[in-house]
C-alpha positions as CSV (number, residue, x, y, z in Angstrom):
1,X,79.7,98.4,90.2
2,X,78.1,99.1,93.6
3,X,75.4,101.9,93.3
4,X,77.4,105.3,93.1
5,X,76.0,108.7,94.0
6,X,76.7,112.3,92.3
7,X,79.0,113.1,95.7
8,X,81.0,109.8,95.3
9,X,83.7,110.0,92.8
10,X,87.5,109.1,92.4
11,X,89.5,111.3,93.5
12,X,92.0,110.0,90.6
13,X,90.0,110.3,87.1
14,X,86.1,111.7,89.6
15,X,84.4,108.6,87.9
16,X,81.5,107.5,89.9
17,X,82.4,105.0,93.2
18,X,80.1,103.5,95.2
19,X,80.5,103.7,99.0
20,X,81.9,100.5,99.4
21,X,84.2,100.2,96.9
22,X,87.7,99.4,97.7
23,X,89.3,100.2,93.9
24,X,87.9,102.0,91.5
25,X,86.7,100.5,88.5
26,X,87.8,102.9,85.9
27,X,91.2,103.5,86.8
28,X,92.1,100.9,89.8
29,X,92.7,103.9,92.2
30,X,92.6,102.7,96.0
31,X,89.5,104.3,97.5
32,X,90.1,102.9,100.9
33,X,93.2,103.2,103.2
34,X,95.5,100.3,103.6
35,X,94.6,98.8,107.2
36,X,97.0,100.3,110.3
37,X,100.1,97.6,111.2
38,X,98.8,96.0,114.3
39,X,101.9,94.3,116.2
40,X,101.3,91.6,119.2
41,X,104.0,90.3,122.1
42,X,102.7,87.3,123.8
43,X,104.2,85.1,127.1
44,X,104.5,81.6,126.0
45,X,104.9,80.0,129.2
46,X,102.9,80.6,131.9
47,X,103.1,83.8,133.8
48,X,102.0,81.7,137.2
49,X,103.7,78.6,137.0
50,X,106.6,78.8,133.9
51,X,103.8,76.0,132.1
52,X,104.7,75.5,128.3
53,X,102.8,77.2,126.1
54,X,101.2,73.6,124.9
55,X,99.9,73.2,128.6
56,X,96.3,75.1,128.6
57,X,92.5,74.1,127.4
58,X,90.4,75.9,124.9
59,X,89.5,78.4,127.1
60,X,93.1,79.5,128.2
61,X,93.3,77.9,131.7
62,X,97.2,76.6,132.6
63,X,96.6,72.7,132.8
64,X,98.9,72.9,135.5
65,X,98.3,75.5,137.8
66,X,94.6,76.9,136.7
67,X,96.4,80.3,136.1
68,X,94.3,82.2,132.9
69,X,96.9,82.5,130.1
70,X,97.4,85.2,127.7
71,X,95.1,85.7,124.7
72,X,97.4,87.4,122.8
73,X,97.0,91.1,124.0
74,X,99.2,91.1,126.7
75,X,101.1,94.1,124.4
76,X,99.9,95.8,121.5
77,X,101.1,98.3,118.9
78,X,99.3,99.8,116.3
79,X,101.2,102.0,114.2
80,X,99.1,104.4,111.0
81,X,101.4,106.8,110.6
82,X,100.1,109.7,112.1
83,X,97.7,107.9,114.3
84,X,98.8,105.5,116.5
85,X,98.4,103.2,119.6
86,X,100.2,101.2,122.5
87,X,98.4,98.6,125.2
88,X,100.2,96.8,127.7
89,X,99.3,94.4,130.5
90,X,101.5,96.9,133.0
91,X,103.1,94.9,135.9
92,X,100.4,93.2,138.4
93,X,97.5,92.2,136.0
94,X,98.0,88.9,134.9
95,X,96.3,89.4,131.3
96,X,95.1,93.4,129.4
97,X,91.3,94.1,130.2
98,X,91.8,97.2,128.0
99,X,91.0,97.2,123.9
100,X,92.2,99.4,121.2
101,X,90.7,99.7,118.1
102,X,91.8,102.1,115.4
103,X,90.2,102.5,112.3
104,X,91.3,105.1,109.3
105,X,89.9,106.3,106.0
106,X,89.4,108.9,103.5
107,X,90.4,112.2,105.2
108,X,89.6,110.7,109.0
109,X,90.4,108.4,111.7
110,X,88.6,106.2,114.6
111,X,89.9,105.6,117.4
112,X,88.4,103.6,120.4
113,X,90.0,103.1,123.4
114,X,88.0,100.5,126.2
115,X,88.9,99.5,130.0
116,X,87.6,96.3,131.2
117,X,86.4,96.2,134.3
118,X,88.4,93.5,136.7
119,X,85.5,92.7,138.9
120,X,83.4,91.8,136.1
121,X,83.4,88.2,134.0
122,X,85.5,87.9,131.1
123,X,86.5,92.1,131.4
124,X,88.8,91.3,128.6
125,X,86.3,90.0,126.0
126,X,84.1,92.9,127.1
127,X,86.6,95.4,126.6
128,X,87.1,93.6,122.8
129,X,83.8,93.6,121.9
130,X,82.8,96.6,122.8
131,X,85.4,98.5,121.0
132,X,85.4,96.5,118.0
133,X,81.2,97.2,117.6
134,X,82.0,100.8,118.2
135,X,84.8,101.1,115.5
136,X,82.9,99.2,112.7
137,X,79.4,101.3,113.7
138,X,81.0,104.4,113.4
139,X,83.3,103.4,110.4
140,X,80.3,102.5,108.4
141,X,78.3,105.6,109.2
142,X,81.6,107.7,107.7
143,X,80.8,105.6,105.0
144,X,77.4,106.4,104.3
145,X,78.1,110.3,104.9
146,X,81.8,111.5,104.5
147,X,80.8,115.0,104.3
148,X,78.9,114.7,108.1
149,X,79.6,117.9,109.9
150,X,81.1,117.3,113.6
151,X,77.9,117.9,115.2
152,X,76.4,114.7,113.3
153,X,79.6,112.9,114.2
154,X,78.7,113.1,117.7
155,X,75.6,111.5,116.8
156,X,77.1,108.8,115.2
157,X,79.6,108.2,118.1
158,X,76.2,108.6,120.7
159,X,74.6,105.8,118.2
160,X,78.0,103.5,118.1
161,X,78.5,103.3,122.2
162,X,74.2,101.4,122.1
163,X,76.2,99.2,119.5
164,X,79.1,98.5,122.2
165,X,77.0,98.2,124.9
166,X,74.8,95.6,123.0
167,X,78.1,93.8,122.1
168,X,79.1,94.0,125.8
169,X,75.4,92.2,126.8
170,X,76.4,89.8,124.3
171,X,80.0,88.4,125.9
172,X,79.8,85.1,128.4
173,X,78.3,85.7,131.6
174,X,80.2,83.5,133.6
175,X,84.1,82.9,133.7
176,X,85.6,80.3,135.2
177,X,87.7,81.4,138.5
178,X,85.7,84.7,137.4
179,X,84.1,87.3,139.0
180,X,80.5,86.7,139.4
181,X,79.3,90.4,138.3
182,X,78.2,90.9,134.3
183,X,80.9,91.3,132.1
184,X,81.6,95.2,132.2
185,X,84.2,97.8,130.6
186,X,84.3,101.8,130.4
187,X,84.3,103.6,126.5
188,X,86.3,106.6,125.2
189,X,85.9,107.0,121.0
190,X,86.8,110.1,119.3
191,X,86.4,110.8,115.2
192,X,90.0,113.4,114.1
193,X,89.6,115.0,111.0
194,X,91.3,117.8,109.8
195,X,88.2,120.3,110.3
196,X,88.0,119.1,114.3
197,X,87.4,115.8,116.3
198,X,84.1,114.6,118.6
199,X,84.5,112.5,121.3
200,X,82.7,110.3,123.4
201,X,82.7,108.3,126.3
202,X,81.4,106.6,129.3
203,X,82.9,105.9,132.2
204,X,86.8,107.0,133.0
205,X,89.1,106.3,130.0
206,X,89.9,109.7,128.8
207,X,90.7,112.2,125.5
208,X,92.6,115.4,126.0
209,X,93.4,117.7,123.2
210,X,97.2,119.0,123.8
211,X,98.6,121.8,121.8
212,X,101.8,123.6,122.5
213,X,100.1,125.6,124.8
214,X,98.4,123.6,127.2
215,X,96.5,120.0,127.6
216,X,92.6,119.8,127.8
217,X,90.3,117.6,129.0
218,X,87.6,117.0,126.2
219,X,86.1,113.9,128.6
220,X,83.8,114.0,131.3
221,X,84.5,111.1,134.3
222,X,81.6,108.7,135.5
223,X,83.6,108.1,139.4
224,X,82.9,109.1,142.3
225,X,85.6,111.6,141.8
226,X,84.1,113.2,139.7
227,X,80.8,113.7,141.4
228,X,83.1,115.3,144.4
229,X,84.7,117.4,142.0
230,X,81.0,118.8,140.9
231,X,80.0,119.4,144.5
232,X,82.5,122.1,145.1
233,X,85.4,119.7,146.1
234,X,88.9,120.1,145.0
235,X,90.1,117.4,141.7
236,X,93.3,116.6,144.6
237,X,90.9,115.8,147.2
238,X,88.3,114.2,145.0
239,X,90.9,111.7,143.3
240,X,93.0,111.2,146.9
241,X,89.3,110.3,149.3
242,X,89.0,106.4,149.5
243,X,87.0,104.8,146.7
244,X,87.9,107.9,144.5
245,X,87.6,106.1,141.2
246,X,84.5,103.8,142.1
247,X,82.7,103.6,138.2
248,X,78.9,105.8,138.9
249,X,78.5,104.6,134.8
250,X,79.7,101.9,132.6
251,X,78.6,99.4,129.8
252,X,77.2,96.1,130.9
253,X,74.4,94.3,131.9
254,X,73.9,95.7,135.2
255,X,74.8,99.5,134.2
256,X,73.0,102.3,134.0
257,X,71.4,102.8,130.5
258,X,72.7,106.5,129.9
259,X,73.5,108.2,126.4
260,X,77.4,109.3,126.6
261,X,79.3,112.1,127.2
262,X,80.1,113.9,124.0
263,X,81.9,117.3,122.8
264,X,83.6,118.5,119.9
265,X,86.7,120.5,119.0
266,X,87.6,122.2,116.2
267,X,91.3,123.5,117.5
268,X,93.0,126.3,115.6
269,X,96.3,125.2,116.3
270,X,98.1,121.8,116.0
271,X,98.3,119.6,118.4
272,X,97.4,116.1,119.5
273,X,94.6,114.3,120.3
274,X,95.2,111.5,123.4
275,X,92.9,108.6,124.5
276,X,94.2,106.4,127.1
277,X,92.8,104.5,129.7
278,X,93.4,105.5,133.4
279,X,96.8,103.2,133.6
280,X,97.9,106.0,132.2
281,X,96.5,109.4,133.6
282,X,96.6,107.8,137.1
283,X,100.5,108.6,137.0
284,X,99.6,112.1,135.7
285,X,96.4,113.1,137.2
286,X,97.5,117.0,136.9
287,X,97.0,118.6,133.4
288,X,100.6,120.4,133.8
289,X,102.2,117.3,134.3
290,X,100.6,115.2,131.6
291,X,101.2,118.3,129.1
292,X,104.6,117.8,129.8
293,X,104.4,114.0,129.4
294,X,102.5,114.2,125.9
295,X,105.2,117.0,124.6
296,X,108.4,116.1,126.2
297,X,109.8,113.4,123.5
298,X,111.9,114.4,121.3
299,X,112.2,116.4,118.1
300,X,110.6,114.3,115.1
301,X,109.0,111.9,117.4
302,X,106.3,110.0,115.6
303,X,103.1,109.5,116.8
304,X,104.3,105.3,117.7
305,X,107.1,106.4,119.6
306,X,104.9,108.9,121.7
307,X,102.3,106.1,122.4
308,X,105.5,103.8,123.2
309,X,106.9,106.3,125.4
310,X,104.4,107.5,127.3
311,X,103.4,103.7,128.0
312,X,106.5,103.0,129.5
313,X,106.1,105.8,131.8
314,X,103.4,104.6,133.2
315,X,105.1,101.2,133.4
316,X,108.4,103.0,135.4
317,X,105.7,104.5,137.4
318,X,104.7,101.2,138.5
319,X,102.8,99.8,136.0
320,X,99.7,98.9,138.5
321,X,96.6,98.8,135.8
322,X,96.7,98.0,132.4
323,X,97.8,100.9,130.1
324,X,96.6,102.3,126.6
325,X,98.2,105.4,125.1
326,X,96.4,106.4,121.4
327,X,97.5,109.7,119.7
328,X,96.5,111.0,116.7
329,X,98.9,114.0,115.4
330,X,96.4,116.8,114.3
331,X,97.2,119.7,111.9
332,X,93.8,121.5,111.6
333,X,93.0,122.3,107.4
334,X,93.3,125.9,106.7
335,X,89.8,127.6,106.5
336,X,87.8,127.7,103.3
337,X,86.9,130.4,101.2
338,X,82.9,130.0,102.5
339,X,84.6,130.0,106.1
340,X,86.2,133.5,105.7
341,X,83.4,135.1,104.1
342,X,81.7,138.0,105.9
């Protein structure tokens, strides 16, 4: 048996487990969540030229026209219930620069949500990489301490984005038919558990909390937008002036080297917790409107069907970036005793 400690039991038959167990060894109870359904949609001919699938080399290049083929991301689902995701390629990027990434377990979930940035090498892989290394860093620290309170959570996640940003250093410099600047993508990542989430990010992918009552921004943009919007201007004017959403701080070789922006929430209502990329909030730049995006399906909708739903908004809206829609349904646990005491 791994080595257990005195707060690690079943929650079956409370024998000791060790932190990595996946079954317990006393009674065979699962100790670790079954992994979310993760669904792919990829082109098999070529998007350029109408190229068979066969026709490309090892590094995804159409044989016949040079056009960069899908890697197998051009649409993805990941449905966990009440945590779930959509990405899409939208309608003018020939392949998804954006990642998702969602990881659950015991009593929590993960969720990372990266935007590859176009003018960069290889955006894609540094989109991949970068929320992958966040997931597993953050995953594993829930690991080591279940019990963290939110605040140390948001340590974790400031801890996790130097693991993506090392990830990021570590994708291909150059890309073939590329752009020349260091591979390059923006973060969000946000921890829900029932006692509150904690969120970070760099860059301008975005988390809003949405109850019935209004939507919230729980993010903080790294544009030139946003800088506008901190000098006094108006968010209209800031987001409408050329070069609005110019990146001020990403991940990447030639970035800034800047700890994230982090908050937590602990809401007393339910609600739900959104992570997109800008494909997304570009259509719905006003909080009104996007509240009554995130709470206009219909009654019983599932967290997949939201994600799915709001996607294809952005895709009837045009569809101009790469979209990613992640929601995580959010009933907050009812205070402890210790939490009402006087």
């Amino acid at each position: 048996m791994s080595e257990a400690t005195a707060a690690a039991v079943c929650p079956a038959c409370a024998e000791p487990i060790g932190v990595a167990d996946v079954f317990c060894e006393a009674c065979g109870h699962p100790l670790r969540a079954a992994p979310p359904a993760v669904t792919t949609a990829d082109a098999d001919a070529c998007a350029n030229c109408g190229a068979a699938a066969t026709e490309r080399d090892s590094d995804g290049y159409c044989l016949r026209c040079g056009h960069l083929r899908p890697r197998g991301t051009e649409h993805l689902e990941i449905d966990a219930g009440t945590v779930a995701a959509v990405s899409d390629k939208g309608h003018r990027h020939h392949r998804n620069e954006d990642a998702v990434v969602i990881r659950t377990g015991d009593g929590h979930a993960v969720i990372v949500v990266c935007d590859g940035v176009s003018q960069s090498a290889n955006p894609d892989q540094a989109s991949a990489s970068a929320a992958t290394a966040v997931a597993d860093h953050v995953t594993a620290a829930l690991a080591e301490d279940p019990e963290a309170a939110l605040d140390s959570i948001a340590a974790m996640l400031e801890t996790a984005v130097t693991a993506g940003r090392q990830a990021v250093l570590a994708v291909p410099a150059v890309e073939p038919g590329g752009y020349a600047d260091a591979p390059s993508s923006t973060l969000v990542a946000a921890v829900v558990r029932g006692d509150g989430l904690a969120v970070a990010n760099v860059g301008d992918s975005r988390a809003y909390w949405v109850d019935a009552a209004q939507t919230r921004q729980l993010t903080v943009d790294d544009s030139l937008a946003q800088e506008a919007i901190a000098g006094g201007v108006s968010p209209a004017d800031a987001l409408a002036a050329p070069g609005a959403h110019t990146l001020t701080r990403w991940l990447g070789a030639d970035a800034v080297e800047a700890g994230p922006h982090v908050s937590t929430v602990s809401p007393a209502e339910p609600g739900r917790l959104l992570v997109c990329s800008d494909g997304l909030w570009n259509y719905a730049e006003d909080p009104d409107e996007l509240h009554r995006l995130v709470t206009g399906g219909p009654a019983g909708e599932t967290a997949i069907e939201a994600c799915r739903r709001l996607v294809q908004v952005a895709l009837d809206a045009g569809g101009a970036d790469n979209v990613t829609v992640a929601l995580a349904l959010l009933t907050p646990s009812p205070p402890t005793a210790a939490d009402t005491e006087e």
